[in-house]
Predicted model as a PDB file, atoms N, CA, C, CB and O in Angstrom, pLDDT in the B-factor column:
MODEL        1                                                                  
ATOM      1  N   UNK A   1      49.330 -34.964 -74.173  1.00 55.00           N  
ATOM      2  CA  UNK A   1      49.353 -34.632 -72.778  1.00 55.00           C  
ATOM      3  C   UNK A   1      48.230 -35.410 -72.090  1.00 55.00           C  
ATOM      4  CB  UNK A   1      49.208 -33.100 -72.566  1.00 55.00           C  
ATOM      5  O   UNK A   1      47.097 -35.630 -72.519  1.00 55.00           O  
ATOM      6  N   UNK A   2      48.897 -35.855 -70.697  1.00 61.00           N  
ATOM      7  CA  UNK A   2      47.440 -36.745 -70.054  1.00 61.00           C  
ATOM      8  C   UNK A   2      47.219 -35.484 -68.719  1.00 61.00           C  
ATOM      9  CB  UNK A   2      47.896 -38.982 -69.225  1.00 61.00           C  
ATOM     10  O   UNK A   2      47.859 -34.488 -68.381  1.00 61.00           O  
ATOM     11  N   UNK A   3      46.223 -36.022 -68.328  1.00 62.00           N  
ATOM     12  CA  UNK A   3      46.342 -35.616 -66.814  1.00 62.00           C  
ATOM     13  C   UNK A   3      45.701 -36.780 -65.275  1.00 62.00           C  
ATOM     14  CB  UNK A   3      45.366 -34.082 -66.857  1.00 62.00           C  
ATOM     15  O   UNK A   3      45.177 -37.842 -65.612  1.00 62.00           O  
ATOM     16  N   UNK A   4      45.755 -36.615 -64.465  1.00 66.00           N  
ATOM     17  CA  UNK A   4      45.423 -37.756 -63.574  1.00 66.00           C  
ATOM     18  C   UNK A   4      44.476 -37.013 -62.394  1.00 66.00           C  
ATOM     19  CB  UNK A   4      46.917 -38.543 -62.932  1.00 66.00           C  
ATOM     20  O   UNK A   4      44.823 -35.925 -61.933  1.00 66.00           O  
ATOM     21  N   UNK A   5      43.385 -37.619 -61.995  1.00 68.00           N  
ATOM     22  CA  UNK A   5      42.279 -37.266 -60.760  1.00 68.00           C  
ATOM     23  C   UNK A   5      42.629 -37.764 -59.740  1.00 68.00           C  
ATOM     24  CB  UNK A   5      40.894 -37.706 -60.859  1.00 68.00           C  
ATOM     25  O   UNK A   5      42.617 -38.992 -59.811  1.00 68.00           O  
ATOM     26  N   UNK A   6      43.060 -37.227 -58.451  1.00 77.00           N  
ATOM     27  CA  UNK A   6      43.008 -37.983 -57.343  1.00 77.00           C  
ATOM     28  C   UNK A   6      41.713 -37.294 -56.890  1.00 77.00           C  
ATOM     29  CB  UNK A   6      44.323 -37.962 -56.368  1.00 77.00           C  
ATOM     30  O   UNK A   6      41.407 -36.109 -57.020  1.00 77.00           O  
ATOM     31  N   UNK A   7      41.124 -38.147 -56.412  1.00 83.00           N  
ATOM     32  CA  UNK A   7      40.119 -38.378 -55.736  1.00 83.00           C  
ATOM     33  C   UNK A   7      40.815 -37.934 -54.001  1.00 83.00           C  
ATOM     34  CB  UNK A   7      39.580 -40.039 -56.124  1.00 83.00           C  
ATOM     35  O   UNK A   7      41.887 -37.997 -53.400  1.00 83.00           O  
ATOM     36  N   UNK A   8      39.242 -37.430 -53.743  1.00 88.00           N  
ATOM     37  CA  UNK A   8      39.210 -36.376 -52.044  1.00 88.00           C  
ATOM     38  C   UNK A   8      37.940 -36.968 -51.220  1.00 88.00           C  
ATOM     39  CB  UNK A   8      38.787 -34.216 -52.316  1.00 88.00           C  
ATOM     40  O   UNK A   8      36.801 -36.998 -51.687  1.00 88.00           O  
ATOM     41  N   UNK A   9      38.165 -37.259 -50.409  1.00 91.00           N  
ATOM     42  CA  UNK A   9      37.033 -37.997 -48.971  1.00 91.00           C  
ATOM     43  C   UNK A   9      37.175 -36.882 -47.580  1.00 91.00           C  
ATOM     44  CB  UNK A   9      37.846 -40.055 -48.232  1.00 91.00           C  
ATOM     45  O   UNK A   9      38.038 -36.980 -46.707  1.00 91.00           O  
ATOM     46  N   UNK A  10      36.364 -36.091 -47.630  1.00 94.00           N  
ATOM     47  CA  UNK A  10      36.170 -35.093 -46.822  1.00 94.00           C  
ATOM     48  C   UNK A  10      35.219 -35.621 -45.374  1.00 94.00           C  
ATOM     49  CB  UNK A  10      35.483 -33.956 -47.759  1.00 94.00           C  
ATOM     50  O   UNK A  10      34.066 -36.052 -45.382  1.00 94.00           O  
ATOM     51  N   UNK A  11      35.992 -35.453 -44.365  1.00 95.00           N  
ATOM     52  CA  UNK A  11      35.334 -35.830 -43.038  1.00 95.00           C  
ATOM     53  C   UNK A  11      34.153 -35.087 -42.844  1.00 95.00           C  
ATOM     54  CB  UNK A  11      36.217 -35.608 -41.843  1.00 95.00           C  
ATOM     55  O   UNK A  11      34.321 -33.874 -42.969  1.00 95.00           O  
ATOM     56  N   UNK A  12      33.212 -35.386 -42.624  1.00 93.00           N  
ATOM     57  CA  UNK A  12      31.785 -34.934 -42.045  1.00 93.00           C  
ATOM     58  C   UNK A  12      31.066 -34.663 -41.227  1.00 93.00           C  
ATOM     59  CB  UNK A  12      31.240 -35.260 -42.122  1.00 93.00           C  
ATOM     60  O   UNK A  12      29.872 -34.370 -41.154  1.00 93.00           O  
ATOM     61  N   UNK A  13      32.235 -34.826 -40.283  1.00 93.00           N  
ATOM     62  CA  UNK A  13      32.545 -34.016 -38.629  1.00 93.00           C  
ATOM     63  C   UNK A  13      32.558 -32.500 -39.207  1.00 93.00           C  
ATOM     64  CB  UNK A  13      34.448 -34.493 -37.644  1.00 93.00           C  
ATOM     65  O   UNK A  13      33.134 -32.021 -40.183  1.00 93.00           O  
ATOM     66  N   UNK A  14      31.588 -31.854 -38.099  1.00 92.00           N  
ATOM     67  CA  UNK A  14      31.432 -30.358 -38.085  1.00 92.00           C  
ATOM     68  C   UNK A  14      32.546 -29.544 -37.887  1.00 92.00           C  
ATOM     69  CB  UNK A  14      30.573 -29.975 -37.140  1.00 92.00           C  
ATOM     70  O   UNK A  14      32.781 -28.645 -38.694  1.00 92.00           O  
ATOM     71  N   UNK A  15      33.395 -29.773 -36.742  1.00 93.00           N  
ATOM     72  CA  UNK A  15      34.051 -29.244 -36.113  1.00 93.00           C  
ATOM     73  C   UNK A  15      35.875 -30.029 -36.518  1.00 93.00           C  
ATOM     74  CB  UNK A  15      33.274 -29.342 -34.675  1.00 93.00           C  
ATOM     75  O   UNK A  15      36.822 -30.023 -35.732  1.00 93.00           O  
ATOM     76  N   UNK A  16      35.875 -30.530 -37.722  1.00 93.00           N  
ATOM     77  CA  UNK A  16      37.320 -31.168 -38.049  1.00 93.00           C  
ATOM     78  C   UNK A  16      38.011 -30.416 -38.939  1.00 93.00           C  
ATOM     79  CB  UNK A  16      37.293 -32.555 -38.645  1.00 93.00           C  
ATOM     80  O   UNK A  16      37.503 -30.146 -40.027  1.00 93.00           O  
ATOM     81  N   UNK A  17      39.272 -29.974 -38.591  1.00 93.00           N  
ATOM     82  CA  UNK A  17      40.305 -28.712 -38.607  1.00 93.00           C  
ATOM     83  C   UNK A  17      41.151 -29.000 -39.886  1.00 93.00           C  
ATOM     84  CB  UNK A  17      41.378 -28.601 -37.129  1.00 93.00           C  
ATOM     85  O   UNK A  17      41.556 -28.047 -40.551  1.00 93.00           O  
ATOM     86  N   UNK A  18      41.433 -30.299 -40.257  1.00 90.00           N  
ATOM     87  CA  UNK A  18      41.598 -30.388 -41.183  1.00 90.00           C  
ATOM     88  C   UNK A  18      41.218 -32.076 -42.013  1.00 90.00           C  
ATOM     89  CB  UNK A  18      42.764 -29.809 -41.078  1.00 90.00           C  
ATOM     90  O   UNK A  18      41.800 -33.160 -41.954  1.00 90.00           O  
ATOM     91  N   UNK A  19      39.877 -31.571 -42.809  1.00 93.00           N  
ATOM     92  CA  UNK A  19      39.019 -32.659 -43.317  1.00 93.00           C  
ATOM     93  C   UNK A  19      39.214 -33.290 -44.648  1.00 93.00           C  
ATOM     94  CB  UNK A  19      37.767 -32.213 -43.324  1.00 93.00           C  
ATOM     95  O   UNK A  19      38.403 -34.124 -45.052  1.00 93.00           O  
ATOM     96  N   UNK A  20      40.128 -32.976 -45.270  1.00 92.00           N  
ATOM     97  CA  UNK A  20      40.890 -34.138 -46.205  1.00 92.00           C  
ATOM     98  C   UNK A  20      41.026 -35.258 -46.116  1.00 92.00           C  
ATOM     99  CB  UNK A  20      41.919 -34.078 -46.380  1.00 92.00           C  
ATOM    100  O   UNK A  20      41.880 -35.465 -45.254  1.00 92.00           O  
ATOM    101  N   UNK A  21      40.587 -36.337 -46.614  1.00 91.00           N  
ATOM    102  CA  UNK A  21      41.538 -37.551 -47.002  1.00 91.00           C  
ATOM    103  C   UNK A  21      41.880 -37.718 -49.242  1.00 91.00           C  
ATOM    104  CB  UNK A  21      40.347 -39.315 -46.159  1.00 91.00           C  
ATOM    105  O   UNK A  21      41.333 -37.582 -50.337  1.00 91.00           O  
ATOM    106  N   UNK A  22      43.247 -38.116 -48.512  1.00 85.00           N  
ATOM    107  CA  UNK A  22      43.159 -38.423 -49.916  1.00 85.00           C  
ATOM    108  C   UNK A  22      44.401 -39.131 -50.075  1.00 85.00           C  
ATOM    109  CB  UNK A  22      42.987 -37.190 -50.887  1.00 85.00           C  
ATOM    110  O   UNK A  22      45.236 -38.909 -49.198  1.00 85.00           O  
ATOM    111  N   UNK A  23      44.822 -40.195 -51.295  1.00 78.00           N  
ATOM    112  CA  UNK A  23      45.843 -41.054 -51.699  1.00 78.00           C  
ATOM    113  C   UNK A  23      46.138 -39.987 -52.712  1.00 78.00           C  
ATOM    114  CB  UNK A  23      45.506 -42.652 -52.162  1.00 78.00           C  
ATOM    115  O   UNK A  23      45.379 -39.412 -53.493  1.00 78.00           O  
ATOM    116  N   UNK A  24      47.984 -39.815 -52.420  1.00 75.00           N  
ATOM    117  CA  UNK A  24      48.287 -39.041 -53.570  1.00 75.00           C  
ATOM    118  C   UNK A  24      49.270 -39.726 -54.663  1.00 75.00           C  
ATOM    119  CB  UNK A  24      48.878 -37.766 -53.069  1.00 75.00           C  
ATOM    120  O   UNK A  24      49.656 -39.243 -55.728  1.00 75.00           O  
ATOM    121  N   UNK A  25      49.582 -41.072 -54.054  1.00 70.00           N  
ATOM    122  CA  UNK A  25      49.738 -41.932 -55.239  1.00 70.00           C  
ATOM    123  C   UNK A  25      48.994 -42.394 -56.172  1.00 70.00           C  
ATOM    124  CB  UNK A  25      50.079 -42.770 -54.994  1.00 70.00           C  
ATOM    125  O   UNK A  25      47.872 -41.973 -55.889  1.00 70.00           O  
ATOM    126  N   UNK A  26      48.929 -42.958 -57.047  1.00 68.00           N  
ATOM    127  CA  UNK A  26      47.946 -43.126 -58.214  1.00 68.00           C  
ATOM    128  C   UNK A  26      47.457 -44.719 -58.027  1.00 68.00           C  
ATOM    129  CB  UNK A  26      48.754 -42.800 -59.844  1.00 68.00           C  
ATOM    130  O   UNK A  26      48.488 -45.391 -58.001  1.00 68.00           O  
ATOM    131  N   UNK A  27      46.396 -45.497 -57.901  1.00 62.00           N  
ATOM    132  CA  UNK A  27      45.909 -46.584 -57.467  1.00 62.00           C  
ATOM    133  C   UNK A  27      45.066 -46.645 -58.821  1.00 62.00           C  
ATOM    134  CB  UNK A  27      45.215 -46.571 -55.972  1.00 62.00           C  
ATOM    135  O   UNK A  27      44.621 -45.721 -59.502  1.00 62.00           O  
ATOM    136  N   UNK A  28      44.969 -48.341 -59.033  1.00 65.00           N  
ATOM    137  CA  UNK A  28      43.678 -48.800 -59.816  1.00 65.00           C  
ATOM    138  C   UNK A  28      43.220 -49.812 -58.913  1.00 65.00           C  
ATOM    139  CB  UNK A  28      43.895 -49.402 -61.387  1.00 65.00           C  
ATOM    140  O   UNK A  28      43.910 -50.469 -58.133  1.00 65.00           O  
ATOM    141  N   UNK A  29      41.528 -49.890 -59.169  1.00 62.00           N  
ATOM    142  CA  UNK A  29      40.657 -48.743 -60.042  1.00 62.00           C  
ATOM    143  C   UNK A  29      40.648 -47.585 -59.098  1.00 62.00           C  
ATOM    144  CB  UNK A  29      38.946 -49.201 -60.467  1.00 62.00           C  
ATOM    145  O   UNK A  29      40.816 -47.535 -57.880  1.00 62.00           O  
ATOM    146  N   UNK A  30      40.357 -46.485 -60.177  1.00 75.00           N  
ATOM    147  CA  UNK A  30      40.461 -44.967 -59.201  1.00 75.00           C  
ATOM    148  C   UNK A  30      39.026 -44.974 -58.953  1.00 75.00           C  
ATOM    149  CB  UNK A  30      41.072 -43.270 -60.049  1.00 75.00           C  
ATOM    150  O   UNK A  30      38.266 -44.704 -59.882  1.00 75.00           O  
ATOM    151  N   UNK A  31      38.577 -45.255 -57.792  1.00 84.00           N  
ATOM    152  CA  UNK A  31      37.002 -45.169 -57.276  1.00 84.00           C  
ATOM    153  C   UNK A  31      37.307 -44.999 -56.155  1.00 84.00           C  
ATOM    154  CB  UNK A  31      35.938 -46.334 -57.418  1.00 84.00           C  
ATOM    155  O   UNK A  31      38.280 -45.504 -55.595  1.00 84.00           O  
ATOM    156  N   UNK A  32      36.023 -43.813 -55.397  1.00 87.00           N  
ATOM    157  CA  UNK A  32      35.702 -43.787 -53.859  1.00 87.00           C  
ATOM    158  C   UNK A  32      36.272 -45.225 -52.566  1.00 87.00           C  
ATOM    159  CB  UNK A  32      33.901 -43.747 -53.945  1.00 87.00           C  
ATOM    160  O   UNK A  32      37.043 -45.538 -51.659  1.00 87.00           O  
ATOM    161  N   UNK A  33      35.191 -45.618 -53.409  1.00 89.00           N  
ATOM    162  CA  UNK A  33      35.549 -47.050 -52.517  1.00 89.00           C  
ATOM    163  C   UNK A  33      36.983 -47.683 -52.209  1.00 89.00           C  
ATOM    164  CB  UNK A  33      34.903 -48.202 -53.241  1.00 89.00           C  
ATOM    165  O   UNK A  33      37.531 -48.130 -51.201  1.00 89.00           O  
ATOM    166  N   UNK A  34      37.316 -47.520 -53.481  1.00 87.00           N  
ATOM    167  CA  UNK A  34      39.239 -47.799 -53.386  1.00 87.00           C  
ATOM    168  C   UNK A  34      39.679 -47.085 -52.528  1.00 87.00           C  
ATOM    169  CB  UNK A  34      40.271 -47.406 -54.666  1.00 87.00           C  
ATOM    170  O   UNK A  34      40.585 -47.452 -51.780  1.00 87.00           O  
ATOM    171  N   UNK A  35      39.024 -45.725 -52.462  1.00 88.00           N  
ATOM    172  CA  UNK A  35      39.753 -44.929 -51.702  1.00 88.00           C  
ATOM    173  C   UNK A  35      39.434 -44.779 -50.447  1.00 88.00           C  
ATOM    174  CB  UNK A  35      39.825 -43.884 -52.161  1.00 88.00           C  
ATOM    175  O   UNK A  35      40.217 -44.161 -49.726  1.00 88.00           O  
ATOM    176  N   UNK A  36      38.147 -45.337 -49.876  1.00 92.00           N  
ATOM    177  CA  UNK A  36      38.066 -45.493 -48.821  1.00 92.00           C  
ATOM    178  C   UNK A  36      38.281 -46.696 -47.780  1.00 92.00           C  
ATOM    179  CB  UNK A  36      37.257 -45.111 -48.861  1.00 92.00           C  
ATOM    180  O   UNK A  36      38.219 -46.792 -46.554  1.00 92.00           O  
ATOM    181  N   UNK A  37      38.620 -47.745 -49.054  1.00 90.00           N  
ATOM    182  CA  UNK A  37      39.417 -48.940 -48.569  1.00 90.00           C  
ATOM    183  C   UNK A  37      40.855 -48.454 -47.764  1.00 90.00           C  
ATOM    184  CB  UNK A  37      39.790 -49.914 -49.956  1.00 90.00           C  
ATOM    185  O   UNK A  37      41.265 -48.733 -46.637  1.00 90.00           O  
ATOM    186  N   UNK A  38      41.348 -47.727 -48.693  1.00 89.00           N  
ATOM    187  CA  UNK A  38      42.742 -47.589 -48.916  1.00 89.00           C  
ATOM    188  C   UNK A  38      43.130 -46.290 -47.017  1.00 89.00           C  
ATOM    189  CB  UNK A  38      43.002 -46.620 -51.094  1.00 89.00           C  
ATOM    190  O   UNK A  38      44.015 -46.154 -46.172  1.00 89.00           O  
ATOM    191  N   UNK A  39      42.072 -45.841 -47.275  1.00 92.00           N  
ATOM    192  CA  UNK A  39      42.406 -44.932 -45.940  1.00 92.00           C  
ATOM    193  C   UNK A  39      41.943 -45.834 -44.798  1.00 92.00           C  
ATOM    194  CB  UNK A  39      41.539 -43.344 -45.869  1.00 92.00           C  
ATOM    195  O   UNK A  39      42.494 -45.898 -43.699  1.00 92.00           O  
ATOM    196  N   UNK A  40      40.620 -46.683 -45.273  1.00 94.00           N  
ATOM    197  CA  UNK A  40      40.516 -47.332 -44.002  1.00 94.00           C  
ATOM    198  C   UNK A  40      41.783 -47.954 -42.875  1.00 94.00           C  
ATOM    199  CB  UNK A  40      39.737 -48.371 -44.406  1.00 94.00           C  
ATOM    200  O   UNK A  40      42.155 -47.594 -41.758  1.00 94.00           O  
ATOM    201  N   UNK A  41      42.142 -48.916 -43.694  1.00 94.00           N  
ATOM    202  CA  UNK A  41      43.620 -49.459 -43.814  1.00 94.00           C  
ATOM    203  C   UNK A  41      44.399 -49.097 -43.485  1.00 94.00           C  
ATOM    204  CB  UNK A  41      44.117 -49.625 -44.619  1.00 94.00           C  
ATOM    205  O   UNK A  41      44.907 -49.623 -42.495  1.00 94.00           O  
ATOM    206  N   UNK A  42      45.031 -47.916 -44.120  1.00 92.00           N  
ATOM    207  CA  UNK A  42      46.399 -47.235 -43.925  1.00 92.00           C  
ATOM    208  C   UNK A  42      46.239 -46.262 -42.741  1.00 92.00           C  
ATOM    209  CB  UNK A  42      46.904 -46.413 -45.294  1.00 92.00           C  
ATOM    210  O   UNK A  42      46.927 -46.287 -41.720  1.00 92.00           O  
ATOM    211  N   UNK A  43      45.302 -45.454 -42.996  1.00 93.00           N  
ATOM    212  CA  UNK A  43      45.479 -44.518 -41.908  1.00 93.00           C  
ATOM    213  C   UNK A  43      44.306 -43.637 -41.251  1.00 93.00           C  
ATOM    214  CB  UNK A  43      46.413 -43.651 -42.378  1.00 93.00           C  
ATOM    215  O   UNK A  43      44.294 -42.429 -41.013  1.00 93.00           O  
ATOM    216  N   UNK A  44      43.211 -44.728 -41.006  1.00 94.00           N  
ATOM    217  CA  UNK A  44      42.499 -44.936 -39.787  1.00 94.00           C  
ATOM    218  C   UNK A  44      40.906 -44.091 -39.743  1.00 94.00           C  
ATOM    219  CB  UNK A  44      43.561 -44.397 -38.575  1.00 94.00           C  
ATOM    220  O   UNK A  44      40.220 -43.700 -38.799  1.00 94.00           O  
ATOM    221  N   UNK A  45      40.705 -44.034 -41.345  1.00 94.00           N  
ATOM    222  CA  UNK A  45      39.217 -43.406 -41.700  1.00 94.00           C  
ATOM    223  C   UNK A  45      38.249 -43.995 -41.443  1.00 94.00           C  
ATOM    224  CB  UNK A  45      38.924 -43.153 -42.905  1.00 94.00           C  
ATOM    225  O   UNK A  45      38.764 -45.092 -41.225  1.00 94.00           O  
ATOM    226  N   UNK A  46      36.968 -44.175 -41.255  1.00 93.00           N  
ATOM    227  CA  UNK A  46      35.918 -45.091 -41.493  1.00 93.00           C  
ATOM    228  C   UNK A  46      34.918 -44.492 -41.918  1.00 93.00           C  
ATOM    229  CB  UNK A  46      35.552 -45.813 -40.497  1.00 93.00           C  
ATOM    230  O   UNK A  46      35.010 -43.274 -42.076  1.00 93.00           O  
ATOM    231  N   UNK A  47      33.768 -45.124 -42.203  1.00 91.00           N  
ATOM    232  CA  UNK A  47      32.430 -45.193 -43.189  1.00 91.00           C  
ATOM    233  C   UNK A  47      30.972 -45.625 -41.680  1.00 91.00           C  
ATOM    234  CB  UNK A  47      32.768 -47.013 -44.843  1.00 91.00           C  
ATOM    235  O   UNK A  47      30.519 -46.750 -41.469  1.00 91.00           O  
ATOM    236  N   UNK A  48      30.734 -44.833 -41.211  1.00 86.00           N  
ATOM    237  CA  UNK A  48      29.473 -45.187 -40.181  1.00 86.00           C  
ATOM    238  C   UNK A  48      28.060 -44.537 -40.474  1.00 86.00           C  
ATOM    239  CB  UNK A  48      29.850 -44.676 -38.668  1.00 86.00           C  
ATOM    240  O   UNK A  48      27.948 -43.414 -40.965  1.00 86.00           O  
ATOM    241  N   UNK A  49      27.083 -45.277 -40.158  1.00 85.00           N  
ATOM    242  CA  UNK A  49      25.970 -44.884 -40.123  1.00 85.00           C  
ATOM    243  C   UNK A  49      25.240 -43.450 -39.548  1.00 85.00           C  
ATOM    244  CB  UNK A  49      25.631 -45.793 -39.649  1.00 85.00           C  
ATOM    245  O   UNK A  49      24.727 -43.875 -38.513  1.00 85.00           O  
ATOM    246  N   UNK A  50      25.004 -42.458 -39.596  1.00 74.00           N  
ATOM    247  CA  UNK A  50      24.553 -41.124 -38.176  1.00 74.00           C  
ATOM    248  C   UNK A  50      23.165 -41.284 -39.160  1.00 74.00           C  
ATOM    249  CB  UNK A  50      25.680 -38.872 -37.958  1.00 74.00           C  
ATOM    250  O   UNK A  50      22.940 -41.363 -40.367  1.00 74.00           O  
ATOM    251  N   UNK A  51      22.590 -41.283 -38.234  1.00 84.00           N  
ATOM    252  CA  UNK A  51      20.695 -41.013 -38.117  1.00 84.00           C  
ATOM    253  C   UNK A  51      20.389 -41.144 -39.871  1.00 84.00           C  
ATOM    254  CB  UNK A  51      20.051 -38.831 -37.296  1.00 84.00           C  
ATOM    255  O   UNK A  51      19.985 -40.280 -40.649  1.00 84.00           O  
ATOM    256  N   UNK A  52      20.783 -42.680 -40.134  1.00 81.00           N  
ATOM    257  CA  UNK A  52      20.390 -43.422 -41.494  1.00 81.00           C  
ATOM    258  C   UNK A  52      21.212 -43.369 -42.151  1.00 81.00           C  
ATOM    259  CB  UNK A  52      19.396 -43.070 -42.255  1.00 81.00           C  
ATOM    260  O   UNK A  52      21.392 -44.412 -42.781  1.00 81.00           O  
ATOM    261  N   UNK A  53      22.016 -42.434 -42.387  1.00 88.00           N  
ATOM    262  CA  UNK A  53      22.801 -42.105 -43.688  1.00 88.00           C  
ATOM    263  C   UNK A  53      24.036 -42.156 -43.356  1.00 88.00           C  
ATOM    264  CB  UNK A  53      22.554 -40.803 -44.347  1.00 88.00           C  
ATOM    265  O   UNK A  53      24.313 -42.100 -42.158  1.00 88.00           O  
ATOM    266  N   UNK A  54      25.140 -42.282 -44.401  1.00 91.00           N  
ATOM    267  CA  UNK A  54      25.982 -42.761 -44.070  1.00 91.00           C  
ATOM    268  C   UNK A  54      27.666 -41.549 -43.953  1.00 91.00           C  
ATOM    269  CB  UNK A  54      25.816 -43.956 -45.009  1.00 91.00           C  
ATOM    270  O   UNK A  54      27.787 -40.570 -44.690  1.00 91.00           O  
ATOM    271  N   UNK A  55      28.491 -41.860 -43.141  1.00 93.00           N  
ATOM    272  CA  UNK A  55      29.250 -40.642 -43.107  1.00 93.00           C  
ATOM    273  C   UNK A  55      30.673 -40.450 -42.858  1.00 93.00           C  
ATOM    274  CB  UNK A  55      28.739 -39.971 -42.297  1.00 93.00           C  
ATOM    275  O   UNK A  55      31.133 -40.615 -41.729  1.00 93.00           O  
ATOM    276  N   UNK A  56      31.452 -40.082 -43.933  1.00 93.00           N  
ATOM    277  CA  UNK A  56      32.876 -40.504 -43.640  1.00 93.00           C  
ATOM    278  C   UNK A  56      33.305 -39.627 -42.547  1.00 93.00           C  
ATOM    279  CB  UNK A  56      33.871 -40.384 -44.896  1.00 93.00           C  
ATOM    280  O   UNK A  56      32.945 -38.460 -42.395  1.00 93.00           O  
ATOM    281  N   UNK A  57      34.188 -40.361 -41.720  1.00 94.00           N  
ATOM    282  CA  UNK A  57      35.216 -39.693 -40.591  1.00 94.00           C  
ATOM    283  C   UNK A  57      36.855 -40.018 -40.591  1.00 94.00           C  
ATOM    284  CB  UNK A  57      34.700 -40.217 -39.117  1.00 94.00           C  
ATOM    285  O   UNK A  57      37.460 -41.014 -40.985  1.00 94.00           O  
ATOM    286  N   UNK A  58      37.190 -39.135 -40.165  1.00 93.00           N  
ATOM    287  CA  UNK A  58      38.918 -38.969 -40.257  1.00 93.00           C  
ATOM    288  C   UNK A  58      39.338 -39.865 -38.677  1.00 93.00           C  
ATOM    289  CB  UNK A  58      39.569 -36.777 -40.222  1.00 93.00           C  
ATOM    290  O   UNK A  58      38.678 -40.204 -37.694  1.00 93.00           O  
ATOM    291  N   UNK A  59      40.132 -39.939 -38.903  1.00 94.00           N  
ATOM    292  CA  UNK A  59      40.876 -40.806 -37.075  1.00 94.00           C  
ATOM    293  C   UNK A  59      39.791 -40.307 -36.157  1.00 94.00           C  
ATOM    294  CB  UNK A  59      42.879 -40.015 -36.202  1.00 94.00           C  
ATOM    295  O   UNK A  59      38.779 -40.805 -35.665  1.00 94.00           O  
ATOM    296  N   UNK A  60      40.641 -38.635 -36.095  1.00 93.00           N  
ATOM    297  CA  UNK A  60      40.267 -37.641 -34.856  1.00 93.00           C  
ATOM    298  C   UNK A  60      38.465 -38.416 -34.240  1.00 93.00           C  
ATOM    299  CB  UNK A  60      40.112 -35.491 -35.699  1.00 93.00           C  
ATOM    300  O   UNK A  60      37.856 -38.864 -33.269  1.00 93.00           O  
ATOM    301  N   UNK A  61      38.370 -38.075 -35.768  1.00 91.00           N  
ATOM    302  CA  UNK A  61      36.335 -37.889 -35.143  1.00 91.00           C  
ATOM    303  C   UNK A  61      35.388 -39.595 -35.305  1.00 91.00           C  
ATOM    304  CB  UNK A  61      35.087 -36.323 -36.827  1.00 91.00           C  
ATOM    305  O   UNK A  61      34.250 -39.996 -35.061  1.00 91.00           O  
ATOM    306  N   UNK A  62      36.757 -40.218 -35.892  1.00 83.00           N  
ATOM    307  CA  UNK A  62      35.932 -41.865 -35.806  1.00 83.00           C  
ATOM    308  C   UNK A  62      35.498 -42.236 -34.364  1.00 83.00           C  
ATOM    309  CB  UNK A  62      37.065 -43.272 -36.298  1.00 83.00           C  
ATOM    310  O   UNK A  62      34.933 -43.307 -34.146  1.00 83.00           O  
TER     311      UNK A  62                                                      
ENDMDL                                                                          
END                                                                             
């Protein structure tokens, strides 16, 4: 028996209703980054700076 990890990128907006991202197809390599490539891309996440550090957002709150 195998089993498989999808990987989850949670928005970091306070106030976002529903803060999931995630690919539920299976991608190589299975890493963050893949996966935040992969949402960048497809469906409209990004990776920004707030006061130094760095912070994923969903569409809504990009």
């Amino acid at each position: 028996m195998s089993a498989d990890a999808y990987l989850i990128i949670i928005c970091e907006h306070p106030d976002c209703e529903f803060p999931e991202g995630h690919w539920s197809v299976r991608f190589e390599p299975h890493t963050h980054t893949e996966l935040r490539r992969l949402l960048k891309e497809h469906r409209g996440w990004t990776r920004k700076r707030r006061d130094g550090r760095l912070v994923d957002l969903c569409p809504e709150h990009a």
